[in-house]
C-alpha positions in Angstrom: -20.3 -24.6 -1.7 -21.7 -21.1 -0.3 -20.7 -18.2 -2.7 -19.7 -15.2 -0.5 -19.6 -12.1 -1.8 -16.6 -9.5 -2.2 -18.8 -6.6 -2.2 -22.3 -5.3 -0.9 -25.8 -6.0 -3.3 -27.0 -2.6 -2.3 -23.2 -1.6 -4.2 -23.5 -4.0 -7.4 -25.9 -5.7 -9.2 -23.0 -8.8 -9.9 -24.4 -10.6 -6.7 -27.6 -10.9 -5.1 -26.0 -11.7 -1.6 -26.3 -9.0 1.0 -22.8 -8.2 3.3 -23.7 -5.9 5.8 -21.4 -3.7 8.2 -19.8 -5.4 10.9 -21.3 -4.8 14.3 -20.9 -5.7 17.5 -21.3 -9.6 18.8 -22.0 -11.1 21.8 -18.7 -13.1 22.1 -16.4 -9.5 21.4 -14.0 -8.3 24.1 -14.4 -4.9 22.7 -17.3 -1.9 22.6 -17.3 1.5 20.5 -16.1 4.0 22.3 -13.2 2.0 24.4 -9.4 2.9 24.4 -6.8 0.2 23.7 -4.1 0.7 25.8 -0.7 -1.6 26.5 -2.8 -1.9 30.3 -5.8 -3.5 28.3 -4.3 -4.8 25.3 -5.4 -8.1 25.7 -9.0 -7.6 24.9 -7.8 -6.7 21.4 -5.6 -9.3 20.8 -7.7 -12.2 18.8 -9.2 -9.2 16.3 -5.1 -8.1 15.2 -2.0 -9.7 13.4 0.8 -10.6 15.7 2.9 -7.3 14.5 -0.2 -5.5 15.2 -0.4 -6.4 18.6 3.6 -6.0 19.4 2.7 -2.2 18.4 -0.1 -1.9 20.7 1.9 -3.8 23.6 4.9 -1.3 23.2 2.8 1.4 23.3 0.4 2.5 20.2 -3.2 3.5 21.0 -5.8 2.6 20.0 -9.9 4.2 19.7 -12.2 1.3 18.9 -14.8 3.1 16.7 -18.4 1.8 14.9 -17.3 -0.4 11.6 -18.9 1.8 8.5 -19.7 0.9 5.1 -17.0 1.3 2.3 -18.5 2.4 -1.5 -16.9 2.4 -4.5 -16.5 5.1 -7.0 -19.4 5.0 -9.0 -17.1 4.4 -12.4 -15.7 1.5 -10.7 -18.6 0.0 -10.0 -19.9 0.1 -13.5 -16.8 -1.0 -14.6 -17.2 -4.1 -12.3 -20.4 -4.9 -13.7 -19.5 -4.7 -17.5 -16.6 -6.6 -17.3 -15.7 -8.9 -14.5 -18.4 -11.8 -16.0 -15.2 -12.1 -18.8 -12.3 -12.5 -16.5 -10.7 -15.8 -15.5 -7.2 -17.2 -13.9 -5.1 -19.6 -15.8 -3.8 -22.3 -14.4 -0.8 -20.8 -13.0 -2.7 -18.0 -11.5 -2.8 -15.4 -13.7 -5.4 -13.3 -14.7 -7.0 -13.3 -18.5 -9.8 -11.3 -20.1 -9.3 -8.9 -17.6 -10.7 -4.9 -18.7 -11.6 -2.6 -16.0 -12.7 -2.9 -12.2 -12.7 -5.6 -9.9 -11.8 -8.7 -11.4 -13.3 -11.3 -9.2 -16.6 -9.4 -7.3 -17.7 -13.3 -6.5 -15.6 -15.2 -4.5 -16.4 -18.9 -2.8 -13.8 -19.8 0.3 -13.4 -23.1 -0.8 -12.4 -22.2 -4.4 -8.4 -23.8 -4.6 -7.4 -20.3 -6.5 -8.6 -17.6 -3.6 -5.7 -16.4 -2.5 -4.5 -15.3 -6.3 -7.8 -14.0 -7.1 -8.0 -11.9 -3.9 -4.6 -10.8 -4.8 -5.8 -9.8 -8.4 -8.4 -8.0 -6.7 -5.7 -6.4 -4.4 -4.0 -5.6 -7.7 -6.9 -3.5 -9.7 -8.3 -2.4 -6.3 -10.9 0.9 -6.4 -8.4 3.2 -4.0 -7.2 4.5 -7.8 -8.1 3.2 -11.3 -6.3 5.8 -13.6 -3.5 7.5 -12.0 -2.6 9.2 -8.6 -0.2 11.6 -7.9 1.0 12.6 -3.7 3.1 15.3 -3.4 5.3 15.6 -0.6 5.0 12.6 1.2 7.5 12.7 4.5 8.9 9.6 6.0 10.2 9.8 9.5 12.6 7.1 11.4 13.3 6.7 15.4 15.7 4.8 17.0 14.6 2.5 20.4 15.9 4.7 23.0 15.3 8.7 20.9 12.2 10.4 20.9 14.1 12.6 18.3 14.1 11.1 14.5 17.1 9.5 13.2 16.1 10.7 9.8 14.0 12.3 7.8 13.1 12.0 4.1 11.2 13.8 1.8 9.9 13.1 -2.0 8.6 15.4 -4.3 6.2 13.2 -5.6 4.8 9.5 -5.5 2.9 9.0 -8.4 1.6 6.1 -10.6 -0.2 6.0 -13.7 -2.0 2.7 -15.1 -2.1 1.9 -19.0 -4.9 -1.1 -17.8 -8.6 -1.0 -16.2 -9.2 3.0 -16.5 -12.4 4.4 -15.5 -12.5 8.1 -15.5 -9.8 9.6 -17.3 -9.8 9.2 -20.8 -8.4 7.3 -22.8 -10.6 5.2 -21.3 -10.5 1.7 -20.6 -7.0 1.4 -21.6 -3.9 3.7 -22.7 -3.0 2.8 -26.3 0.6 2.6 -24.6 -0.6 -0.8 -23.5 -0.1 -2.7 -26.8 2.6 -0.3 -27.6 4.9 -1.2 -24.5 3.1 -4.1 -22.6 3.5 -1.8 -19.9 0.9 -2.4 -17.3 1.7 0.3 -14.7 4.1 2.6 -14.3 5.4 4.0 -10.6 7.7 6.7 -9.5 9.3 8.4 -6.4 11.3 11.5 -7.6 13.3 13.7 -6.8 14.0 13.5 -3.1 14.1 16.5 -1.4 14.9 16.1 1.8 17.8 15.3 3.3 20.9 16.7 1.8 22.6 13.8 0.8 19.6 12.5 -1.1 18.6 15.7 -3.3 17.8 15.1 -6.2 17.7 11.0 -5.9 14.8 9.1 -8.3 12.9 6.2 -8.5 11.2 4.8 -11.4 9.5 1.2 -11.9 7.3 -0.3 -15.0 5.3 -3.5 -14.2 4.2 -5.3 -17.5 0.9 -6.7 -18.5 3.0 -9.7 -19.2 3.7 -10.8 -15.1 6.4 -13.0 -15.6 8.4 -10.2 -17.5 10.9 -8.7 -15.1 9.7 -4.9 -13.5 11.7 -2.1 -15.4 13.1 -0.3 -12.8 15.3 2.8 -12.7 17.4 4.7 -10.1 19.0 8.3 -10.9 22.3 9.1 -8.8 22.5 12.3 -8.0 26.1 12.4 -7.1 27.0 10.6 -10.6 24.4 12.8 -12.6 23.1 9.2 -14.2 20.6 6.7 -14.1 21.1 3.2 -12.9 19.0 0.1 -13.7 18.1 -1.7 -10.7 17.0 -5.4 -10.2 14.0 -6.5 -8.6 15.8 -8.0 -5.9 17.0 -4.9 -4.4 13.6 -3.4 -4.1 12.5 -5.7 -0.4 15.2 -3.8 0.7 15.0 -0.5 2.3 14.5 2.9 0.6 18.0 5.0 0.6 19.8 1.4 2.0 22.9 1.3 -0.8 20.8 -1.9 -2.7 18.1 0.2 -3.1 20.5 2.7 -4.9 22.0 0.4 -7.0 25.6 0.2 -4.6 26.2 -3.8 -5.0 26.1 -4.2 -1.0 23.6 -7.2 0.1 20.3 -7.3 1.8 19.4 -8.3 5.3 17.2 -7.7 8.2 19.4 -4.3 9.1 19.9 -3.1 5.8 17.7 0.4 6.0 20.2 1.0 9.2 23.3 -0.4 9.1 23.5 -0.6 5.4 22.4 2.9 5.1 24.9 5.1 3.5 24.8 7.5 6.4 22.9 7.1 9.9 20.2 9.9 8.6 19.4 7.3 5.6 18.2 4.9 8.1 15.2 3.6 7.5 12.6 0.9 7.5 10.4 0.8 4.6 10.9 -0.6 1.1 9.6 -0.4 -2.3 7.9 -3.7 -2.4 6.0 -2.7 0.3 4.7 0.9 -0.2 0.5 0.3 0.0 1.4 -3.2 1.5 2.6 -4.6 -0.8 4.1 -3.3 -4.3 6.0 -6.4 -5.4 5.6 -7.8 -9.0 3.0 -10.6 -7.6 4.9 -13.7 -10.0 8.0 -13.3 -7.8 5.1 -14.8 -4.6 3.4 -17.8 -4.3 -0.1 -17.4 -2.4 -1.8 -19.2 0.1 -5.4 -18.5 1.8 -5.3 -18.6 5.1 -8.6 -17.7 6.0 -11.5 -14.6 6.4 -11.3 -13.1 9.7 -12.9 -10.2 12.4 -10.5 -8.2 12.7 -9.4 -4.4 13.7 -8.0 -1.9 11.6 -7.7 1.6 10.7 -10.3 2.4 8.4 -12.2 6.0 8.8 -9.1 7.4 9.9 -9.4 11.1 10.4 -7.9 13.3 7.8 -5.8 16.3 8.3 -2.5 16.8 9.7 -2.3 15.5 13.0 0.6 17.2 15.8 3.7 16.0 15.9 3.2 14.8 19.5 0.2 13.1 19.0 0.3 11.5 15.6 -1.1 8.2 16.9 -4.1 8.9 18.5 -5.1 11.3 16.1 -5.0 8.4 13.4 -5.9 5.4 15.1 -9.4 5.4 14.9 -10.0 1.6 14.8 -12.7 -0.5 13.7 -13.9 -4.6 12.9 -13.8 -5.4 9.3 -13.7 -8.1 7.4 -10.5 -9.1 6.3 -8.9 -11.8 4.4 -5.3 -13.2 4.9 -3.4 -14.1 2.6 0.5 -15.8 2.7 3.2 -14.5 0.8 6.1 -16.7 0.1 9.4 -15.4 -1.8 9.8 -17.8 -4.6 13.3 -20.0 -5.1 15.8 -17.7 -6.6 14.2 -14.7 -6.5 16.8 -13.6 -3.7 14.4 -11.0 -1.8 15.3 -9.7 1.0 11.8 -10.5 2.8 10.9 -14.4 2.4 7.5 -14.3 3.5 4.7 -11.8 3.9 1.3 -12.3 5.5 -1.2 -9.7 4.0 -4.7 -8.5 5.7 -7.1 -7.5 2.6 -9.7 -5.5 3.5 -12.9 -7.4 1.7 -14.7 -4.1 1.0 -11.7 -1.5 0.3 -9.3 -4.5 -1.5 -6.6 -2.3 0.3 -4.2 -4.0 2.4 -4.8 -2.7 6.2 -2.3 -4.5 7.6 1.2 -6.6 6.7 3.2 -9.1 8.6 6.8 -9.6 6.8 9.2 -12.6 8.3 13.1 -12.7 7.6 14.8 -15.7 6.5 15.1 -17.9 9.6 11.1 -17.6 9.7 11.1 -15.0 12.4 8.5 -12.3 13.1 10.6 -9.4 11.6 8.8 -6.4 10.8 4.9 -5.1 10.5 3.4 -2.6 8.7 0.0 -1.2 9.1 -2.0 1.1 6.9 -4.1 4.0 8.4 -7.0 5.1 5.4 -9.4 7.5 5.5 -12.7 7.1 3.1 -13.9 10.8 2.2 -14.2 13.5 -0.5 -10.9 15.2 -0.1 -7.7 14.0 1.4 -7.6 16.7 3.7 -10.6 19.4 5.1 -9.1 22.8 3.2 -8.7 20.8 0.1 -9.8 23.0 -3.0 -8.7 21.7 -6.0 -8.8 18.0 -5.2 -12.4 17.3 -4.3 -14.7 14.5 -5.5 -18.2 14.2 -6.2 -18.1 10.9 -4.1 -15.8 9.8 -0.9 -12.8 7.8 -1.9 -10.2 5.6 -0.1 -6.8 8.0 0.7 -4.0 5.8 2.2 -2.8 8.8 4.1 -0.5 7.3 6.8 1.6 3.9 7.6 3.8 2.5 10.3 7.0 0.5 9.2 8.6 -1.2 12.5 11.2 -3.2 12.9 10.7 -5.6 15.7 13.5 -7.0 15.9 15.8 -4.1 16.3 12.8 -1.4 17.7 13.7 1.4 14.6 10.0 2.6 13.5 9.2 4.4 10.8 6.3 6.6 10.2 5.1 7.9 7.1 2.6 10.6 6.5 0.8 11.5 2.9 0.5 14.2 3.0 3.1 15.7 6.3 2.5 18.4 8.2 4.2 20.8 6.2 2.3 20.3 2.8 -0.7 21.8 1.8 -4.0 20.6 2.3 -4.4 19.7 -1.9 -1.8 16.9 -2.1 -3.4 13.9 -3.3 -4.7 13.7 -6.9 -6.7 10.9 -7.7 -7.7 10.2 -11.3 -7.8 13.4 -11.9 -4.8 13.3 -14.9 -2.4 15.4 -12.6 0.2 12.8 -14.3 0.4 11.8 -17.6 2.8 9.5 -19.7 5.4 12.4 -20.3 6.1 12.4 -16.4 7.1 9.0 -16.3 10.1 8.9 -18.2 14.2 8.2 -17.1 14.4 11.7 -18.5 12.3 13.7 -16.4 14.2 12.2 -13.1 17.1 14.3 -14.6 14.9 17.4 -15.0 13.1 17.0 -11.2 16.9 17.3 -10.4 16.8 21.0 -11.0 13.3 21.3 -10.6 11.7 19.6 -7.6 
């Protein structure tokens, strides 16, 4: 069986096997330089998802660019190299002996346990190894027949912090807090800012190294002045929708709009999918589905782009290899989406693209990543610079296409300053990640 490898040999010395950037072939409907309109849109249509394409149909852009090369941070690397010969998957799927980098570098297609160990890979993926912090990030909804939003919503700060596989911030390459807590990861969105009726709202979420112990998760009620404990089910269901916030009402395919507390709620993405997919991975059973050419939104450019013309200034599209994996909702897990399909970039291990189906089996929503790969997250960045380019997920389309609401997020918006994302550069610590300081950011955004 023919080993392929899930990163370049000029990159790491764990394979010998040369991947090189995709280019042009004879057979492809597309060139460089070319604009993907809905007039043209089928010449695009076998190298994108079937959400992907609805979005280009009903209008998206798209600038077919050359593919370029994606490198790891150099810490990464050699933490790939020192470790991943120890790691392995148990029986179930679960990863053991795992330390620090990428946990499976070598992967063969016809291995029966792919899809898990490209999901592991998705898991401890190089876009941040320590912790990351984004300030500000602005999430904007419309409405089918308004060019005006139907609401806007504003955090403080998304911001995660890893006790496992750490590479540059010390302690270094785990947080004593590990064997303490058997806390894996922790994750927070806190306090809202924007709008009104949301100040002061927070998120909080621990993942254990343990997978099949239930996420920790935490909501703080502004209006109540307390904290709620949330179940996992509740989070495939739309930020600000009242499951989210801990209100008892049930999911569905509308929840983020007719759910929503208020029409400015309204809304389309959920926690389980923030980056693609943010899910604890035992509540999904995996299934390969196959390596494939396909478009996405890779070297997107970085800056704020104009209100007006958001997506072209993003799309800057290009082939990569991807690989696609199924998702399926296990029995009894009662989530609100029943089964994902996720594009994994097979350079980046970011998702680029996701596909998520309701519970009839129906195309229901898509959600596509835009990252840029440089040295800063934006070009008047001073504090936040790196001696080596880096992946930034700095923009993402939630639609619904079943009921047309899109929403658009941007990290950072137009409003923030150019320093907003903070990448393993200990901007959060432990201390920030606590029930307690969701109170405090209530006072103090």
């Amino acid at each position: 069986m023919a080993a392929i490898p899930a990163y370049a040999a000029a990159q790491t010395r764990v394979t010998t096997t040369t991947t090189t950037v995709e280019t042009v072939q004879p057979g492809d409907t597309i060139r460089p330089g070319e604009i993907i309109t809905t007039a043209n849109a089928p010449a695009v249509q076998a190298y994108l998802s079937p959400g992907e394409y609805a979005l280009i149909t009903n209008g998206m852009p798209m600038r077919i660019v050359p593919s370029g090369r994606l490198n790891w941070p150099p810490p990464y690397l050699a933490a790939t190299e020192k470790y991943s010969s120890q790691v392995s998957l148990s029986p179930d799927g679960m990863v053991h002996g795992y330390v620090a980098g990428l946990p499976f570098p070598l992967l063969d297609l016809n291995d029966p346990a792919i899809a898990n160990k490209i999901m592991w890979n998705y898991t401890y993926r190089p876009m941040y190894s320590d912790d990351v912090e984004i300030r500000y990030p602005e999430f904007v909804t419309y409405s089918p027949t308004s060019s005006s939003p139907v609401s806007y919503m504003v955090v403080g700060h998304m911001a995660m912090y890893n006790n496992v596989g750490r590479v540059e911030v010390p302690p270094t390459p785990e947080d004593p807090d590990a064997l303490q807590s058997g806390i894996a990861s922790k994750f927070a969105m806190f306090p809202f800012i924007e709008p009104s009726s949301l100040f002061g709202y927070g998120f909080l979420r621990f993942r254990y190294i343990d997978p099949y112990h239930p996420d920790d998760i935490w909501m703080f009620n502004r209006e109540a002045r307390r904290l709620r404990r949330v179940a996992e089910s509740a989070q495939s269901d739309p930020i600000a929708s009242p499951p989210t916030f801990g209100a008892g009402m049930g999911a569905g395919p509308f929840a983020g709009v007719s759910l929503a507390p208020t029409a400015p709620l309204a809304n389309n993405v959920d926690p389980d999918s923030l980056f693609g997919f943010s899910a604890n991975p035992v509540n999904y059973s995996y299934r390969f589905l196959g390596e494939r050419r396909m478009l996405a939104p890779v070297h997107t450019a970085i800056g704020v782009c104009p209100d007006d013309d958001y997506l072209t200034c993003r799309n800057n599209w290009e082939i990569r290899r991807q690989y696609v994996i199924e998702a399926d909702a296990k029995p009894g897990t009662n989530l609100a989406v029943a089964r994902r399909v996720l594009y994994v970039d097979s350079e980046g291990w970011f998702i680029s693209a996701s596909d998520q189906y309701d519970r009839n089996g129906a195309l229901w929503k898509t959600l596509l990543n835009f990252v840029a790969y440089s040295d800063r997250a934006a070009p008047g960045a001073r504090v936040a610079i790196y001696p080596y380019p880096r992946f930034f997920n700095i923009g993402m389309i939630d639609a619904n296409l079943q009921d047309g609401y899109t929403t658009f997020a941007a990290m950072p918006g137009p409003n923030v300053g150019p320093d907003s994302w903070y990448i393993n550069m200990g901007a959060v610590d432990q201390s920030f990640f606590t029930p307690l300081n969701m109170e405090v950011a209530f006072s103090r955004p």
